[in-house]
Every structure is written in C-alpha cells, then in structure tokens.
C-alpha positions in Angstrom: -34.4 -46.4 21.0 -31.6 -47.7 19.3 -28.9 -50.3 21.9 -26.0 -49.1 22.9 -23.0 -51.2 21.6 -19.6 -51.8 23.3 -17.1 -50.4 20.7 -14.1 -52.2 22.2 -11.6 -48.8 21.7 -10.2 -47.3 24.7 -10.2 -43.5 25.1 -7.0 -41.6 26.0 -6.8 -37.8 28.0 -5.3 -36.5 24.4 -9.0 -37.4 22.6 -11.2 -36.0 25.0 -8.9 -33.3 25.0 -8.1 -32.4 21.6 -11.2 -33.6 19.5 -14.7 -31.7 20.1 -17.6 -33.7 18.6 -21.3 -31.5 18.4 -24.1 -33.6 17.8 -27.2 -31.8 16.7 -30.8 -33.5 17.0 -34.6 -32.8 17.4 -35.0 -36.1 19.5 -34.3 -36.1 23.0 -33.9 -39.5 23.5 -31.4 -39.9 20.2 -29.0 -37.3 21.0 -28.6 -38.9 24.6 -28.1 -42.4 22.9 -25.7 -40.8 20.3 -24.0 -38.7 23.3 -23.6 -41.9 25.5 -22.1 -43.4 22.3 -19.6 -41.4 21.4 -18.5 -39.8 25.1 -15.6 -41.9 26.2 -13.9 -41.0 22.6 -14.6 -37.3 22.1 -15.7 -34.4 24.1 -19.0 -34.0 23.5 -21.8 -30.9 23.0 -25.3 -31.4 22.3 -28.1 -29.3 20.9 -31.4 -30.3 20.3 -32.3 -27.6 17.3 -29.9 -25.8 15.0 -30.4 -22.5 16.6 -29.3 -24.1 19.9 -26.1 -25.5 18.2 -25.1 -21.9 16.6 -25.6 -20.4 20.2 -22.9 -23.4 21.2 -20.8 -22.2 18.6 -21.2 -18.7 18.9 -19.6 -19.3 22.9 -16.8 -20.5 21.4 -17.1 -24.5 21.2 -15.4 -25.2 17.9 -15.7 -28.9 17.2 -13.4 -31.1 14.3 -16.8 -32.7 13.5 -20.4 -31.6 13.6 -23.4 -34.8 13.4 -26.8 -33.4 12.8 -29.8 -34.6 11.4 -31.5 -32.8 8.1 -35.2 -33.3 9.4 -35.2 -30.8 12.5 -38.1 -28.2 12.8 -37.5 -24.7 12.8 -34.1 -24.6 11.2 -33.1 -28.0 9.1 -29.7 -29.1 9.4 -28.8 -27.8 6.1 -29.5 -24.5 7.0 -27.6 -24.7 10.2 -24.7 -26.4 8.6 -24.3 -23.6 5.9 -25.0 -21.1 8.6 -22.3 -23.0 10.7 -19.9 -22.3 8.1 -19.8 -18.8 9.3 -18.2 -20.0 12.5 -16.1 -23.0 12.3 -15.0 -23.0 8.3 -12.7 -26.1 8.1 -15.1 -28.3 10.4 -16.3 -31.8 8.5 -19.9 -32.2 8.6 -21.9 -35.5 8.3 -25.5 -35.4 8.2 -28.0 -37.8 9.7 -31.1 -38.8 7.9 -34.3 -41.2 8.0 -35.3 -39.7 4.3 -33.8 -40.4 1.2 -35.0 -36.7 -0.7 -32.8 -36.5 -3.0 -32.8 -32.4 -3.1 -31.8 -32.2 0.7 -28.8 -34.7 -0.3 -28.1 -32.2 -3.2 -28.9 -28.8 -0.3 -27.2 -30.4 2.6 -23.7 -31.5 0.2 -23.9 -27.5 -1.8 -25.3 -25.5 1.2 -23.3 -27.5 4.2 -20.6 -28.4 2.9 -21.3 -32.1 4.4 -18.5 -34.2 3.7 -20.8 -37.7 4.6 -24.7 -38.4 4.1 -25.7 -41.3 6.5 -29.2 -42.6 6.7 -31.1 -44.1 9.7 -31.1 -46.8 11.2 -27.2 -47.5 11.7 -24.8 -50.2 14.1 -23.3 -48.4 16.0 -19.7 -50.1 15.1 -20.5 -48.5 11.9 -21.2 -45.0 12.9 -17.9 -44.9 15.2 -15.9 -45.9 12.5 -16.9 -43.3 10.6 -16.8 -40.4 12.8 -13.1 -41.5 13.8 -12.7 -41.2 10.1 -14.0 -37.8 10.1 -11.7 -36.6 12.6 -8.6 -38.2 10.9 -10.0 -36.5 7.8 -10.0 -32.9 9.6 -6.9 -33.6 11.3 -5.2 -35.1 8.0 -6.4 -31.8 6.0 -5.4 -29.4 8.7 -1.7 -31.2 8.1 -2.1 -30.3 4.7 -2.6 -26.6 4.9 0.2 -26.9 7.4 2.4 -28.1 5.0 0.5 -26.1 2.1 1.9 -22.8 4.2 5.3 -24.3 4.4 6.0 -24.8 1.1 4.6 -21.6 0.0 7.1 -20.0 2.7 10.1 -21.6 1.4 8.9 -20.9 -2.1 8.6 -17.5 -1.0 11.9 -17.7 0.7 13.6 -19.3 -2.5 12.1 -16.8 -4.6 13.5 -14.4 -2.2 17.1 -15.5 -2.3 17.4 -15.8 -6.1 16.2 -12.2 -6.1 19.2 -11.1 -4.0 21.6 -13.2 -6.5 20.4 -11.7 -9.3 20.9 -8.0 -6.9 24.0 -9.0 -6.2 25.2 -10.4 -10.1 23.9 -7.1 -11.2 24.8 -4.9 -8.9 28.1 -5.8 -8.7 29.0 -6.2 -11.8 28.9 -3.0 -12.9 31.3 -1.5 -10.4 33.5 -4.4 -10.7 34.0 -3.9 -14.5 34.5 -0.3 -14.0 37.5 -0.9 -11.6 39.0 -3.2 -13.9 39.1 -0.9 -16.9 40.5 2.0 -14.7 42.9 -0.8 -13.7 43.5 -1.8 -17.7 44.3 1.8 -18.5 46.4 2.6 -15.5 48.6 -0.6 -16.3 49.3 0.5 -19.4 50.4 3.9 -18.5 53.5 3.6 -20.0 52.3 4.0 -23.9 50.2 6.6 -22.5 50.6 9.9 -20.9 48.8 10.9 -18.0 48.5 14.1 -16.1 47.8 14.5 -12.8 44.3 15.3 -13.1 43.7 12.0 -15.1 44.5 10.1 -11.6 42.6 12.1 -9.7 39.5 11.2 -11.9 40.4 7.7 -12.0 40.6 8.2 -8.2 37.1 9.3 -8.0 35.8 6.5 -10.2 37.1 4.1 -8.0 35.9 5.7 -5.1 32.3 6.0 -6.6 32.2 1.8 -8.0 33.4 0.6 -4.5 30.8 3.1 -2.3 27.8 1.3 -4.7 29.4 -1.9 -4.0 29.8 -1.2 -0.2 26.2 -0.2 0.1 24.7 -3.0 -1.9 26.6 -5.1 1.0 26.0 -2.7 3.8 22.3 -2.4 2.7 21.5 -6.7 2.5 23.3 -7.0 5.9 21.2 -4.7 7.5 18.0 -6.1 6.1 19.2 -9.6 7.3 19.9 -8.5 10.5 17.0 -7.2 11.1 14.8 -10.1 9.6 17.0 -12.4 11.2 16.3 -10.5 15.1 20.0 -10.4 15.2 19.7 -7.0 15.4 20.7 -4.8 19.0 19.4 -1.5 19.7 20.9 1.3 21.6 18.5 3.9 22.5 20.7 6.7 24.1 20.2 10.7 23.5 22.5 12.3 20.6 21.9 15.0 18.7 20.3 14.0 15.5 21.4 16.9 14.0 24.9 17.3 14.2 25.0 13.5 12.8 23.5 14.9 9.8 25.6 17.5 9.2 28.5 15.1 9.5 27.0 12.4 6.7 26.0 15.7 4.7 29.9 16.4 4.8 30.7 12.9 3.0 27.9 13.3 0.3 28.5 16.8 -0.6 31.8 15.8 -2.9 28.9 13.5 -4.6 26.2 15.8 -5.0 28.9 18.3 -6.4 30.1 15.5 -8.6 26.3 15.9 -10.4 25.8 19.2 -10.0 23.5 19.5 -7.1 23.8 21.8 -4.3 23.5 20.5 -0.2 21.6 22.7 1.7 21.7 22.3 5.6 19.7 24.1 8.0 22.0 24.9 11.4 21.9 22.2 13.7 20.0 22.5 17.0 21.0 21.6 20.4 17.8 19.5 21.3 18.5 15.5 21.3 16.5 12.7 20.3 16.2 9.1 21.9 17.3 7.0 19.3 20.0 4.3 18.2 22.6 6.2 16.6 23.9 3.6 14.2 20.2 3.3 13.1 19.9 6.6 12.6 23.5 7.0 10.9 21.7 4.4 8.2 18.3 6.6 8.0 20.1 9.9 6.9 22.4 7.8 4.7 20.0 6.3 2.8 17.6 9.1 2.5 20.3 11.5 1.4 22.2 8.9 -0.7 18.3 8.8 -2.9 18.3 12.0 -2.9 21.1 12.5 -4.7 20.7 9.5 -6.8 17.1 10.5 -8.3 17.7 14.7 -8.1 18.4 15.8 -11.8 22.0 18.1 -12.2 21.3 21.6 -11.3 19.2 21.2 -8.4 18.8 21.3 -5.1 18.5 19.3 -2.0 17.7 20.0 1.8 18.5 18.4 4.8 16.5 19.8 7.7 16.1 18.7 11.8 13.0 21.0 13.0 11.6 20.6 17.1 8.1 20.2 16.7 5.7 19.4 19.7 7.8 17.5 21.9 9.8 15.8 18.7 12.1 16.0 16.6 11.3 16.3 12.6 14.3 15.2 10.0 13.6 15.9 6.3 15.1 15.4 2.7 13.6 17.3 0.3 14.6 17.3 -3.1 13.8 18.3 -6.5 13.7 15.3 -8.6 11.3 13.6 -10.5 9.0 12.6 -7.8 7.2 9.8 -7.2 3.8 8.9 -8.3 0.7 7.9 -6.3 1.2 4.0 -7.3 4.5 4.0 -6.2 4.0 5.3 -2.9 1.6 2.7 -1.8 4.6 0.4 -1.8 8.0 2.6 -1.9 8.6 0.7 1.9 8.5 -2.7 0.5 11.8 -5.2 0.3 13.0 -4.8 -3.4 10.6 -2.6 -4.9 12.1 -0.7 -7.4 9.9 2.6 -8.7 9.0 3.5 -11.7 11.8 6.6 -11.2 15.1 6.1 -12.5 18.5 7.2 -10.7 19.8 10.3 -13.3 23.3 9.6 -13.3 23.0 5.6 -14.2 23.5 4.6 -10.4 22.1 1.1 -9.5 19.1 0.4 -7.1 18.4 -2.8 -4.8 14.9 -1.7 -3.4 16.7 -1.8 -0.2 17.1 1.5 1.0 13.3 2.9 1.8 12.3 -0.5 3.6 15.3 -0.2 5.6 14.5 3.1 6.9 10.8 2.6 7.9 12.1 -0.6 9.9 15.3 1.2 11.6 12.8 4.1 12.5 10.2 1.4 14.0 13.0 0.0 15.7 12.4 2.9 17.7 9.3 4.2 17.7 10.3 6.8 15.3 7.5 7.1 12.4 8.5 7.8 8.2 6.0 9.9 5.7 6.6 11.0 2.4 5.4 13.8 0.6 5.8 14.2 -3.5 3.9 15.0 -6.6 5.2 14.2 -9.8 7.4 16.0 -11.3 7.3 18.6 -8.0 10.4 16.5 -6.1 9.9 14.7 -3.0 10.1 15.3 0.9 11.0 12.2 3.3 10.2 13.3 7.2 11.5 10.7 10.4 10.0 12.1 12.9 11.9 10.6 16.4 10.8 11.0 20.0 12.4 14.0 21.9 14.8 13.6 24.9 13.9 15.2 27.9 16.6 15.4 31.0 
C-alpha cells in the first residue's frame, strides 16, 4: 500500500469540471490509493480490468488522460489502450508498470499510442506532476489543431479571394477592352464613314461587354450574400411562369444574336411559393448557360409543368453536354467544366452553385439530366401554392 502524500495544489470547480482522468488497474487497493490521489484535481473514473474501462467509455466518459497498468489479466493494458483508441482518439495515455519487458514498452508505445511509460514504485509528488503534464499536453495539442483548422480556413479563405481577383482581372478585361475599341473607332468617325447599321452593331457590342460585366458583379454579390447570411428571403406565391416568359423576352435578342431559337411552352396559371428575386436569378442563370454552351442552329426550351402537387421549371438545350465527371461537381463555387461557351463568352463557375443555393433557400430541389454530346436538361422543381 503505497502513503498518500499531501500535494500542496489546490483544486478549482473549472478542473474537476473540465478534466476527466480514468485510471485503469487489477488491484483494488491501488486504484483506490491512486483515486484518493488524484480526486481533488481531476474528475475521476475507475475500472479495475480493461473491459470494465471500455464499458466506461462506451457510456460516454471521455477522459483527457487515461492511467492503466500493462500487467492486468484478461485484457493487458496495451490491448485496452489500442482498443481505447476506437473511442477517445486524441486522449494521452500513460502506462503503469512493475516490469521492465522491453516488448510491452515497444506494444504498449505502437499499439496504445502511450505517450509516457512509468514503472512502479513512484512518489506521489512525482506522479502528479506528471499527470498535470499530461493534461497540459492534451489541452496544449487540442490548441494546436484549433489553430491548425484556422489557418487552413484562412488559407482557404485567401486562396478563395485571389481566385475572385484573378475572375474579376479576367473577366473584366475582356469586355472592358471591347468597349474601348468601339470607343477608338467611334472617336475617329470623322476619317471614316459609318452607316447607320455600323452603330447599331456597335450598339449591340456594347450592350453584350457590359451584360458579361454586370453579371460577373451581379453573380459574386449574390454568392457573398448568401455566404455572408446577409441574405432576406421573401416567400410569397407568383407565378413562376409568367416570370419566365418575361426573362425569356430579354434573352431572345441574344439567343437570335447566335442563331438559336427560344422555345416557351404557354404559361400556366398555378403559383409557386417562392422568393421571386431568387427565382428571377434561377431562370437567368440557367437560360443565360443555355445560350452560352448551345452551338448556332439549335434549340432551347424553357418549360413550367404541374406535377404532383409542384411545380417543374426546365432548360433544355442542345449543346454539347456535360460529362459524367463534370456532374459530380457542376454545383460547386468556381468550377469551370470541361464544356466551353461557343461564342467565346466568359465563365466564373458562379452560376450553377448559385442556383442549387437560391433553390435551397427555399426548399426547392435542382437535377440535371445530359449525355454527352445529346444536350442538357436543368429541372427546379419548387413547392406548389395552395389557397
């Protein structure tokens, strides 16, 4: 029986609170000495075999450090250590000892994952010393993967914002240079002659650089807002379809500007719950792919079908399509697919992901359908008002 000591610390509410000490011993008479020890510092759990201990932790004790002893018989304490594992991962572990084998040091360090190896007899000063140093350990390490996940976030986040730079360099660039050459030519008009039609194209061009510019801004806003939870919602009944048809009205000089011909079914009557500035971006964005990735000469859909107790809107086109790969993770922020637009238009990766989160915004759900080279089919399907 080993004499209790007088360790001279004082415990606080926070220790006995916050750090869980299991000590793990074949000897009756030890673990009560060791329990007695280390009581007014930690809370304290006791087992007298390793399966006892794993029932412990299978209730849902989950201690910063775990003290058992390596001779035990039945399990040994390497085994329950490395079973222990299973349970409470980042836990240190110190194993108690009267042998010096050499292969359970090796076992109990490989198997256990024992962070100390302490042999019998001890002083007691000793042994609370270097528990206390266990638990600064755990909570020292727990800290680090605290901070670990931190960096990686702002890494992440860092990464993050020079990808929208480099979007926004790009992306505005393009357009940007196309208005200034219109606006080199035009200003010198006077060596050159002009007919009326020549405005009108310049007209268009302009048109068509500041839309890709608008919804480059349009489309990081929204994904900012919405990360952000700055975000309100509206959720009133409108019909979904006559806002199609309206946004189909705007695109159609577009699509007719590459050839493509807008087909809209006839709107019905029947109203969705919904956010209509969320859905005003839905149909925008899935029309405005449309026409970016359909190849001249084809066609595109827009159709709003009732369907058992909702309400079904689809673009279909005839484009390329988009392979297997690339739907796996068509939803993501910036992904860019392997398709290319067909009349050089510019893609941020924005669009799809803001869709699938405006249409979760409420409770609406987005599929895709396509094959490769067979076009592709984009279906919201929204929750139907009923008076």
């Amino acid at each position: 029986m080993l004499k209790i000591q007088a360790s001279g610390t004082e415990a606080t509410t926070d220790a006995l609170s916050d750090r869980k000490l299991l000590i793990v011993d074949d000897e009756p008479d030890l673990v009560k000495t060791l329990e007695l020890l280390f009581v007014s510092h930690y809370t304290v759990k006791t087992a007298t075999s390793g399966e006892e201990a794993l029932a412990i932790l299978k209730q849902g004790f989950i201690p910063q450090v775990i003290l058992a002893d390596q001779r035990m018989p039945g399990m040994s304490g390497t085994e329950f250590l490395a079973e222990s594992i299973r349970y409470v991962p980042q836990t240190v572990r110190v194993v108690l000892t009267g042998y010096t084998d050499v292969q359970d040091i090796t076992d109990s360090i490989n198997r256990g994952n024992v962070y100390r190896f302490l042999t019998k007899p001890w002083r007691n000063a000793d042994l609370l010393e270097i528990i206390r140093a266990c638990f600064d350990h755990f909570f020292l390490s727990e800290e680090k993967v605290a901070l670990t996940k931190t960096l990686e976030e702002l890494q992440a986040a860092n990464h993050e914002k020079s990808e929208i730079l480099d979007i926004i360099v790009h992306d505005l660039k393009n357009p940007l240079n196309a208005i200034i050459g219109i606006g080199d030519i035009i200003q010198s008009g006077e060596e050159l002659s002009f007919q009326h039609e020549d405005y009108r194209k310049f007209g268009r061009e302009i048109t068509n650089a500041t839309s890709r510019m608008s919804n480059l801004i349009r489309n990081l806003l929204n994904m900012h807002a919405l990360e952000s939870g700055n975000l309100s919602i509206n959720i009133i009944p409108f019909n979904l379809s006559a806002l199609a048809e309206l946004i189909a009205a705007d695109f159609r000089l577009r699509a007719e500007a590459k050839q493509l011909t807008l087909h809209v079914t006839p709107q019905t009557h029947d109203m969705i719950w919904g956010d209509e500035v969320f859905c005003h971006h839905i149909v925008e964005n899935l029309l405005s792919n449309a026409i970016k990735y359909s190849i001249p000469g084809t066609n595109i859909w827009l159709e709003t079908v009732l369907n058992e107790g909702t309400i079904r809107f689809s673009v279909r086109d005839e484009g390329p399509g988009i392979s297997a790969e690339d739907q796996t993770r068509m939803f993501q922020k910036f992904t860019r697919l392997s398709a290319m637009p067909t009349g050089g238009e510019d893609s941020t990766g924005l669009g799809l992901s803001i869709v699938k989160k405006f249409a979760e915004k409420m409770n609406a759900s987005v599929r895709c359908e396509s094959e490769l080279g067979k076009g592709s089919t984009f279906t919201v399907t929204f929750p139907l008002y009923t008076a």
